[in-house]
C-alpha atoms as one frame of an Amber mdcrd trajectory, in Angstrom:
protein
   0.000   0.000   0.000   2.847   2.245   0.686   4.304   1.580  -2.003   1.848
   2.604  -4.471   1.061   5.651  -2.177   4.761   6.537  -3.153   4.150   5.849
  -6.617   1.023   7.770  -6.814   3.056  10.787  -5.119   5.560  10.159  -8.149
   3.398  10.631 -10.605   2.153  13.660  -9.479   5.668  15.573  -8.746   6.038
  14.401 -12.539   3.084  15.965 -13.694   4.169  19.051 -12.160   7.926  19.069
 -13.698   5.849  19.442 -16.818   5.445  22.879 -15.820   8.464  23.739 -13.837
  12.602  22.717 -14.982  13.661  19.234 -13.712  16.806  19.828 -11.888  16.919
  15.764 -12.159  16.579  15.986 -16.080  18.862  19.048 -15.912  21.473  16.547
 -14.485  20.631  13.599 -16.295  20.981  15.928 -19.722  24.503  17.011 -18.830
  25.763  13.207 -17.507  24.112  12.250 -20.814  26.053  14.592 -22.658  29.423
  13.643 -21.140  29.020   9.873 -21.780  28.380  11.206 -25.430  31.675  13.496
 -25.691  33.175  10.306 -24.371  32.315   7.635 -26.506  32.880  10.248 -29.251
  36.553  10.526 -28.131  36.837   6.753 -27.832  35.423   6.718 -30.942  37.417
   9.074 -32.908  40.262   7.125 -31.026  39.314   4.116 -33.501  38.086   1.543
 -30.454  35.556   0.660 -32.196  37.810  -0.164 -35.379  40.309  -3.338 -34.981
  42.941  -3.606 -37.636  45.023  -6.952 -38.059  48.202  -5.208 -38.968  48.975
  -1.794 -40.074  49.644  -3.408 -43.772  45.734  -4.652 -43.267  44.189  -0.949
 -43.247  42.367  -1.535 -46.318  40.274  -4.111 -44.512  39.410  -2.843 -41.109
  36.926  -4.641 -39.002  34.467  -2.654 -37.462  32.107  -3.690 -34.465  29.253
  -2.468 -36.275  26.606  -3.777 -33.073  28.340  -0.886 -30.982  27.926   1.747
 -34.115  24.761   0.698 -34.447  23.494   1.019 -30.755  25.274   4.392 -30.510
  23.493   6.034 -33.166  19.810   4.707 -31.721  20.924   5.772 -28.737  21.518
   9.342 -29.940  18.494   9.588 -32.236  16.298   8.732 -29.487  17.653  11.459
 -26.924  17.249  14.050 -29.891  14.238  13.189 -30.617  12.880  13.275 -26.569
  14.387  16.654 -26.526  12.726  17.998 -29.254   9.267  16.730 -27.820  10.600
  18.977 -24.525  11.349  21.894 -26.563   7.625  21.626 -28.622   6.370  21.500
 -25.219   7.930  24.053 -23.261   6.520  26.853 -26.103   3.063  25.606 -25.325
   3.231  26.759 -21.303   1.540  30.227 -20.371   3.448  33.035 -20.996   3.166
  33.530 -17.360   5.477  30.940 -16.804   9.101  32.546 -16.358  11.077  28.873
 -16.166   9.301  28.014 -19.370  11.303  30.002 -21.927  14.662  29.500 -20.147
  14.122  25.569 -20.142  13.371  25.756 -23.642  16.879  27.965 -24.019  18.815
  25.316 -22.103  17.137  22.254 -24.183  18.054  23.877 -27.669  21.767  24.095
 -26.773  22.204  20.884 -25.296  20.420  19.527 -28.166  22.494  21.457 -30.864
  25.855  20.061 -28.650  24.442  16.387 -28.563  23.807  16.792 -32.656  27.830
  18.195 -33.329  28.469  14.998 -31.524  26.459  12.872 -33.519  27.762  14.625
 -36.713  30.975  13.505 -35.937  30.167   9.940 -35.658  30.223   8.471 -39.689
  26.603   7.788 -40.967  25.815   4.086 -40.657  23.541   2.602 -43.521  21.188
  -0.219 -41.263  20.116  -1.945 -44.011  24.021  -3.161 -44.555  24.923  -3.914
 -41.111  21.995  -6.910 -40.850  22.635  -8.446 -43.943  26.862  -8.512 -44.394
  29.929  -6.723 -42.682  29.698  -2.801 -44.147  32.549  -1.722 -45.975  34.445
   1.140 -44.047  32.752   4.228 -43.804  34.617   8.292 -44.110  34.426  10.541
 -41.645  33.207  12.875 -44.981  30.501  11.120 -44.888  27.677  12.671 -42.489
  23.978  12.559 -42.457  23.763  16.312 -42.482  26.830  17.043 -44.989  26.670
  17.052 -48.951  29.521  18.693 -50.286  29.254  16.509 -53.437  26.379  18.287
 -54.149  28.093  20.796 -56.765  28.820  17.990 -58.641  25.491  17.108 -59.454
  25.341  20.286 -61.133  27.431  19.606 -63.895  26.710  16.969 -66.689  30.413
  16.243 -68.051  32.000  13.345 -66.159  35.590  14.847 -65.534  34.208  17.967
 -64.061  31.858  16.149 -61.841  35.069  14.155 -60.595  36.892  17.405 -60.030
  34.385  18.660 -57.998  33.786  15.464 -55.772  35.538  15.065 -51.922  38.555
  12.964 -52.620  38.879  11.098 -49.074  42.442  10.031 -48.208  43.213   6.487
 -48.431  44.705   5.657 -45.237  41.573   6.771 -43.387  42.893   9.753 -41.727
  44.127  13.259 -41.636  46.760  13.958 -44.023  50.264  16.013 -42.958  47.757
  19.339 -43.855  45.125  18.466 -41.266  42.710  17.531 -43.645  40.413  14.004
 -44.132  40.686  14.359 -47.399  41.051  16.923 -50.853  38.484  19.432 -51.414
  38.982  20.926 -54.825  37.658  24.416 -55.431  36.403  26.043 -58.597  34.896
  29.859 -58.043  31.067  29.911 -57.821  31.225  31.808 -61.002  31.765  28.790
 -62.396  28.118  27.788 -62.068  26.872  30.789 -63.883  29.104  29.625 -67.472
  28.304  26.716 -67.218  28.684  25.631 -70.332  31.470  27.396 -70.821  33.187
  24.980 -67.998  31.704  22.171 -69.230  33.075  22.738 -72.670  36.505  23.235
 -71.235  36.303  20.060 -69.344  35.095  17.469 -72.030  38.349  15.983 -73.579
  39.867  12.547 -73.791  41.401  11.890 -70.525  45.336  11.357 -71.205  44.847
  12.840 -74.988  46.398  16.184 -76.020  44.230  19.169 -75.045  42.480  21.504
 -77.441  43.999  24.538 -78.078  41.138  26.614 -75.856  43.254  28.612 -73.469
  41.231  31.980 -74.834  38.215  29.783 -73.366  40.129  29.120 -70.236  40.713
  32.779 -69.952  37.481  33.901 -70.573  36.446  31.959 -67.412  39.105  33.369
 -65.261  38.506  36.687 -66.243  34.898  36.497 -65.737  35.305  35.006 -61.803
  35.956  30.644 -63.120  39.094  31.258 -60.740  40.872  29.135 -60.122  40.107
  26.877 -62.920  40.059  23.035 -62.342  43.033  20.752 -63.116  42.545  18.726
 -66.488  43.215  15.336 -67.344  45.082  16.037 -70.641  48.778  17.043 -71.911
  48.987  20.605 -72.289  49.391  21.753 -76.016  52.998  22.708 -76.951  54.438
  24.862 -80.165  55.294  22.232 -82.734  58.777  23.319 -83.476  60.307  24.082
 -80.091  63.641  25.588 -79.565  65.940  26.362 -76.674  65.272  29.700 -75.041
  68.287  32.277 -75.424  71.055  32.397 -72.745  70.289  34.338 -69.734  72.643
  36.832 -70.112  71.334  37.589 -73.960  67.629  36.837 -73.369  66.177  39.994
 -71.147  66.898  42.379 -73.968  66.722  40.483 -77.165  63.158  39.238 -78.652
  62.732  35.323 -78.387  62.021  32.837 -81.032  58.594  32.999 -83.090  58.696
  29.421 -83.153  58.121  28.806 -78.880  54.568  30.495 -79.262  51.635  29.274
 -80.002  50.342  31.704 -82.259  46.761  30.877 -83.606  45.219  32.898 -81.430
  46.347  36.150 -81.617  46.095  38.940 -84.709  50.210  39.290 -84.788  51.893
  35.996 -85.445  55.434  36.446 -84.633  57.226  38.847 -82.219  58.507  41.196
 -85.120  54.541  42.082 -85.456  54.126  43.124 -82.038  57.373  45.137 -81.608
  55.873  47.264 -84.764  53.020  47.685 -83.351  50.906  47.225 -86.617  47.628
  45.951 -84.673  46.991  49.796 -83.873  46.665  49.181 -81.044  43.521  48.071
 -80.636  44.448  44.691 -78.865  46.136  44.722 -75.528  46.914  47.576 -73.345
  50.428  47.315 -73.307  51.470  48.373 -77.326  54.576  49.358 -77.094  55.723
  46.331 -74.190  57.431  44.211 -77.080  59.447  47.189 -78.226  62.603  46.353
 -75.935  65.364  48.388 -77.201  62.979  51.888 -77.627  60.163  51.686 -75.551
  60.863  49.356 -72.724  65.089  49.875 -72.270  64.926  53.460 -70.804  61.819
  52.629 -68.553  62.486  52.954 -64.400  66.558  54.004 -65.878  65.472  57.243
 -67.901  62.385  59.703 -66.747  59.626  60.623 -69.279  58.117  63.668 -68.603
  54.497  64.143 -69.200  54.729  68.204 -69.422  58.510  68.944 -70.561  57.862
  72.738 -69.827  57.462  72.021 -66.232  59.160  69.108 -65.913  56.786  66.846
 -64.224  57.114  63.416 -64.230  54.999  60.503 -62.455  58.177  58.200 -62.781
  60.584  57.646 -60.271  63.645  55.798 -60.894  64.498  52.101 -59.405  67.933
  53.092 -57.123  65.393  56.160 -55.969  63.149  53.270 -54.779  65.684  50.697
 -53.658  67.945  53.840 -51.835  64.718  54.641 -49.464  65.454  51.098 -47.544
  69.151  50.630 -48.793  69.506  46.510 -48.983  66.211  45.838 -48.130  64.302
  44.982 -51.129  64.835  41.761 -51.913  62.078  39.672 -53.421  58.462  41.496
 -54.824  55.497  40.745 -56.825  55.355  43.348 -60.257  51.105  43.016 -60.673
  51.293  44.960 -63.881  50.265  44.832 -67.849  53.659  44.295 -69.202  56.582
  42.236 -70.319  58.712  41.880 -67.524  60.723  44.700 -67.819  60.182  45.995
 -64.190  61.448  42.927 -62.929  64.453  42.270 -65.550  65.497  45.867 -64.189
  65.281  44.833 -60.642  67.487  41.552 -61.114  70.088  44.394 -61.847  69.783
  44.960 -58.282  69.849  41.575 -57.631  66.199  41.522 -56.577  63.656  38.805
 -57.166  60.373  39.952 -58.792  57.605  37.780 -59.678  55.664  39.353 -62.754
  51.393  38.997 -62.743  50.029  38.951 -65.790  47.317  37.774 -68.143  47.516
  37.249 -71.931  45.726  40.536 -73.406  45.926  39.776 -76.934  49.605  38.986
 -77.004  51.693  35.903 -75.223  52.867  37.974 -72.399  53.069  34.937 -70.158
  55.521  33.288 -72.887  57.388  36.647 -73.424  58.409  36.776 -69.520  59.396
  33.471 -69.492  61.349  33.512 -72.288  63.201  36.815 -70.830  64.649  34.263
 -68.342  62.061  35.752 -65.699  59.156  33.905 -63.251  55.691  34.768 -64.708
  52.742  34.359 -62.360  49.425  33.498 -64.137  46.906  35.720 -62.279  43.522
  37.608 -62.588  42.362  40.297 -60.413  39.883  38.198 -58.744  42.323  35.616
 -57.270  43.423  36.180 -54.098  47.187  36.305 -53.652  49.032  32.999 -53.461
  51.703  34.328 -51.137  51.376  34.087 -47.228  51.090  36.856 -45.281  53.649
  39.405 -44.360  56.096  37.683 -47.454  56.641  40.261 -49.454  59.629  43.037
 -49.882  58.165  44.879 -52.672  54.856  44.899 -54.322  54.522  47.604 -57.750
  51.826  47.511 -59.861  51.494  49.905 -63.222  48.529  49.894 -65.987  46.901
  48.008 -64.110  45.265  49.795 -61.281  43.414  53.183 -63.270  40.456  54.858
 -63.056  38.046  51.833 -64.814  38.292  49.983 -61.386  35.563  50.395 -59.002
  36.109  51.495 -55.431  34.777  48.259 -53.578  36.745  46.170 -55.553  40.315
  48.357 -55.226  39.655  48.078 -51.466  39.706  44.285 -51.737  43.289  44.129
 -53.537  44.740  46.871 -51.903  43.708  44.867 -48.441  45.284  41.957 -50.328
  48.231  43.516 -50.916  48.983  44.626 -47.136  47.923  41.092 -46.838  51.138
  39.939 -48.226  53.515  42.582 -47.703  55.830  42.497 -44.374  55.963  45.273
 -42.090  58.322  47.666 -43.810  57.863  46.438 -46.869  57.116  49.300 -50.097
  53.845  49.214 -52.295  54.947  51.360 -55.135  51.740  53.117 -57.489  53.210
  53.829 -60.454  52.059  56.324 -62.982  48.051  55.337 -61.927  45.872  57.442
 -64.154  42.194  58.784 -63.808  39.802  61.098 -64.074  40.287  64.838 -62.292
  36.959  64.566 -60.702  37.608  61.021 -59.146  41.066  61.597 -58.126  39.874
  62.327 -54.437  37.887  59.300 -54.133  40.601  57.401 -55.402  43.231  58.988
 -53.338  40.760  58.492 -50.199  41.270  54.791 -50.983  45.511  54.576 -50.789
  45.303  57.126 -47.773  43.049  54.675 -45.974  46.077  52.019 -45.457  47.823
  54.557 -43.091  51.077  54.129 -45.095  54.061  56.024 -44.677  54.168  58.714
 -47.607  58.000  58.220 -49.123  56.625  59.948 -52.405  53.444  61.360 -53.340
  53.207  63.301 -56.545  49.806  63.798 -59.195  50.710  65.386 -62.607  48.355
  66.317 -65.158  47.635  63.905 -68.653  48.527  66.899 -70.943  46.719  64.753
 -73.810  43.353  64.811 -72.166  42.985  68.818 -71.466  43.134  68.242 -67.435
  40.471  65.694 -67.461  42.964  63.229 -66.382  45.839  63.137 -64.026  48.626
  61.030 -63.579  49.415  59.808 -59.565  52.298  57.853 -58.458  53.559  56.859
 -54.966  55.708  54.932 -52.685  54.558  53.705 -49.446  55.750  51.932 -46.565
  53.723  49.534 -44.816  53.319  50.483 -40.771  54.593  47.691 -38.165  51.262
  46.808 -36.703  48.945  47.537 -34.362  49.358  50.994 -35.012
């Protein structure tokens, strides 16, 4: 009798914790949630997998019962919770423990549910019919980052995409369960423009499409995916000039592929017969006139004052005498910045695209390091790297303000305290030269030269602005 007197009391202490917080189930949530982290850590230590040898770890044998009874286990306290947490917004609102239960029950439940996402995803069906093959810790109930790969109907770009899990089982020396290849989410706007690049014979020679490949960096495909097929090479070529006789001297016609482009040897370019209605470098092929006396020799754009938005390379290198040692050049060119600067016995990696013309090639063949790069790519360089960054006909008045934040944020990215970003000769209009100006001021650089000179070929509607500054250790 006193026993169900007892149980009758019970029952009615329970009917009231429907209204009030359990400090019992408070308790029992948390101990619950510690056995969880637990078996998760036992679990992540592989007890549950036995291996015969470590030459056997394609095989593993898994005690799938254990899996099994884990997962149940966890999809039955998520789902109890959730009942609590439907419950708890039913009370009055006069009820001031019911909204700070609910609180408490939605973060233990989103804790116990990063522990279950960490567990692999066990298919049932498998486990009562034969011993399941291994499964990836990729593979979650809640994840699908395969799912991009469904987009796309060409079979080697839908491989690209995919989560290549690492065959050992287990993080590689970068931290990582396995290789996540990227391709910009511009990608999925050309679509077909991807896809077309992408369908060749795997192991065949590619097609000769690198204006298409272009086309999709340029227009945010960036970085593009690797292919599966030998790049296409001149038919006829030679070996590049000696190092001492190749930065000034035009290389061979016959190490370019030429079928894209209007000129078809170097001679053409150097003349300049396209009219310049191709690149925006015209003159960049012209070594011995145009590009010899650049950064050596001061042009003046208005002889009867003489004002000039160059400044010579030893008045650069003499602000940090011995300093300057390796730099990026992100500039529409040939390489002639950075031939100049090995003079000095400085490094300089040139950026550049092909604008109508095989600049890429051209540096190359100058005996210098091209670096294949858009605007939209962020930097490959870590931070804090970098001596020297310059950058001419590149950055002008076309770019918008948003976007010149972003690589000028870059560019501090990558350049070490100390180090000099040199503007050189950047050219806009008179009535956006403020906003512009606004936008290298906002870096807090040191000012080592500052000059703006008016385009005398555009009736002041343009001015010239050059500058060298000096990156601040930081904080400020």
């Amino acid at each position: 009798m006193k026993f169900q007197m007892f149980k009758a009391m019970d029952i009615m202490k329970l009917g009231k914790c429907r209204r009030t917080p359990s400090f019992f189930f408070v308790v029992g949530s948390l101990t619950l949630l510690v056995c969880i982290a637990t078996l998760s850590k036992f679990y992540s230590l592989r007890t549950f997998v036995i291996s015969d040898t470590i030459c056997n770890f394609n095989s593993p044998v898994r005690d799938s019962s254990s899996e099994k009874y884990i997962k149940q286990t966890l999809d039955t306290v998520i789902q109890k919770i959730k009942q609590e947490i439907n419950y708890t917004r039913e009370l009055p609102d006069e009820s001031s423990h019911g909204p700070r239960f609910g609180s408490f029950l939605v973060e233990i439940l989103s804790l116990i549910e990063l522990v279950e996402e960490s567990i692999p995803q066990i298919d049932t069906s498998q486990l009562q019919n034969s011993e399941p093959e291994a499964v990836h810790p990729l593979v979650r109930r809640k994840q699908n980052s395969d799912a991009a790969a469904e987009y796309f109907l060409i079979e080697e770009i839908r491989k690209y995409v995919r989560i290549k899990p690492n065959r050992l089982r287990k993080q590689n020396f970068m931290g990582a369960n396995g290789t996540f290849t990227s391709i910009g989410h511009a990608c999925f706007v050309m679509k077909k423009e991807l896809e077309e690049y992408m369908d060749y014979d795997i192991g065949d020679i590619c097609l000769d499409d690198w204006r298409l490949a272009q086309k999709l960096m340029v227009h945010g495909c960036d970085p593009l995916p690797r292919r599966r097929c030998l790049s296409r090479a001149p038919q006829l070529y030679t070996k590049p000039l000696p190092i001492n006789e190749s930065l000034w001297n035009l290389p061979d016609n016959r190490n370019v592929r030429w079928s894209q482009y209007q000129c078809k040897n170097f001679t053409c370019l150097a003349n300049n017969v396209t009219r310049k209605g191709f690149f925006k470098c015209a003159d960049c092929f012209n070594l011995t006139h145009h590009e010899m006396p650049r950064w050596i020799i001061p042009e003046y754009q208005d002889p009867s004052s003489n004002l000039t938005a160059d400044f010579l390379i030893t008045e650069v290198l003499d602000l940090n005498p011995g300093e300057i040692r390796i730099g990026l050049d992100f500039s529409i060119g040939t390489g002639t910045f950075a031939a100049r600067m090995r003079e000095h016995n400085v490094t300089i990696v040139s950026a550049s695209i092909n604008l109508g013309a095989p600049f890429n090639e051209m540096i190359a063949l100058r005996g210098l390091i091209p670096l294949y790069l858009t605007i939209n790519q962020r930097l490959p360089f870590f931070d804090n790297t970098l001596d020297l960054i310059h950058t001419t006909r590149f950055l002008d008045g076309w770019i918008d303000f948003v976007l010149l934040d972003f690589v000028l944020y870059d560019w501090d990215r990558v350049l070490r305290p100390g180090g000099l970003l040199w503007i050189d000769s950047f050219f806009c209009s008179t009535q956006d030269l403020d906003d512009y100006l606004e936008s290298f001021k906002m870096l807090r650089y040191k000012k080592h030269k500052w000059v703006i000179v008016p385009k005398v070929d555009r009736d002041d509607k343009e001015v010239f602005f050059s500058a060298v500054l000096e990156k601040p250790p930081r904080p400020f």
